[in-house]
C-alpha positions, 0 to 999 in steps of 0.5 A: 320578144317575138318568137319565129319557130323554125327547128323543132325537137320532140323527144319520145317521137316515134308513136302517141303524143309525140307522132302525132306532135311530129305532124302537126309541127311538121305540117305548120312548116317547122324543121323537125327532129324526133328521138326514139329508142326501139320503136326503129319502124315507126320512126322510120316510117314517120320520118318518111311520113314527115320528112323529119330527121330521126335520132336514136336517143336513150332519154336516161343517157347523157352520152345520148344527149350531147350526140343528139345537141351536137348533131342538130347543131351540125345540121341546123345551127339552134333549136328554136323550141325543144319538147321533152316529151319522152315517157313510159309507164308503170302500173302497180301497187306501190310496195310492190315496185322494185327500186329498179323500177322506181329509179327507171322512171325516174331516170326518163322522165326527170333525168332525161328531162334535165338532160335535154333541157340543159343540152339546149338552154345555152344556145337558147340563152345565147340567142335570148329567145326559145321555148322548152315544153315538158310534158307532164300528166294531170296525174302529176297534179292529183296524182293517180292510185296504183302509179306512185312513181308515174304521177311522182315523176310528172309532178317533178315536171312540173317543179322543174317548169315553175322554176326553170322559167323563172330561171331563164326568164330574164333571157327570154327563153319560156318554160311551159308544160302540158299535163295531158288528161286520158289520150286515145293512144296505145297506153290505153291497151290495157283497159277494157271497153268499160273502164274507157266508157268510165273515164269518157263519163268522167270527163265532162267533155264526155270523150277521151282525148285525142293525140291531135288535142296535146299536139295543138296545144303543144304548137300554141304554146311553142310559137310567138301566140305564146310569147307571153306565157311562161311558167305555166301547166296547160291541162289538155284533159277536158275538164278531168282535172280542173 
């Protein structure tokens, strides 16, 4: 079954990855809507940028989520691709983590995940087609010291991926994930310029990535090229992890 993308949702859009997926799918001709929670300019400023539709949605709120499919329903029918894309971090020894913190991460990552993904699926299985991308880490796959929680909560990510497309594969909806590698975005603040010539000479394309490389692959894996992929995690990471 063929795949004609038209409306898109990008959780987590108003900055990194996810601007820059905004774009791109923006720029392909898609209808697309982006979430964000405190960053009020930039999505702002993005969505005059993109002539995007910007919704305020706490990731960890099921009260969010049903205004938000409620919402895009209302002004666009269906979506056709969802990307849960929306994240933050956390760095630190692990004995060191509070369970407050522990379950936060938990909360955006896995439950917002579920909590989006479920928000659309009906529609999606209803119309028999759609695809759903969650974006994952390649510290998902290996895991990553000093980010125990982070690297856990990709790699539920990509659990819920494996089964999830088996689930809704009959219903020709796809289930995919991106696991970035180290991307050239505001998370990299903290690192001096040695520790990023370190992982630039630990990958061997020998650069870091950039937020257009996730964002291509993001578009890909979303449109009807991709009609027969499901179930799998692409590394955008440039060779890190292989």
């Amino acid at each position: 079954m063929k795949e004609n993308v038209k409306n898109v949702l990008i959780t987590g859009g108003s900055r990194g990855i996810g601007a820059e997926m905004v774009r791109h799918f923006a720029q392909a001709g898609c209808r697309v809507a982006f979430t964000y929670l405190s960053s009020v300019e930039k999505a702002q400023a993005l969505a005059r940028e993109t002539d995007a539709l910007a919704l305020r949605c706490d990731a960890r709120s099921e009260a969010d989520a049903r205004e938000m499919g409620e919402r895009l329903r209302r002004e666009w029918g269906h979506a056709d691709a969802v990307i849960v894309n929306a994240g933050v971090s956390h760095t630190g020894l692990f004995q060191d983590m509070t369970a407050a913190q522990w379950d936060d991460l938990f909360a955006v990552h896995v439950r917002g995940a579920f909590l989006t993904a479920r928000e659309f699926l009906p529609g999606m299985i209803s119309r028999q087609a759609g695809s759903i991308l969650f974006v994952s880490s390649m510290w998902g796959q290996v895991g990553a010291s000093c980010e125990c929680a982070y690297s856990a909560c990709k790699a539920a990510l990509i659990g819920l991926t494996k089964s999830l497309a088996k689930e809704v594969g009959p219903s020709h909806v796809r289930v995919n994930c991106i696991a970035p590698g180290v991307i050239d975005t505001d998370m990299l603040q903290g690192y001096t310029q040695d520790d990023l010539t370190a992982l630039c000479d630990e990958t061997p394309l020998g650069r870091l990535g950039t937020p257009r490389d996730v964002a291509r692959a993001a578009l890909f894996l979303s449109g009807e090229e991709a009609s027969f992929i499901t179930g799998q995690v692409l590394g955008v990471n440039g060779g890190f992890v292989v």
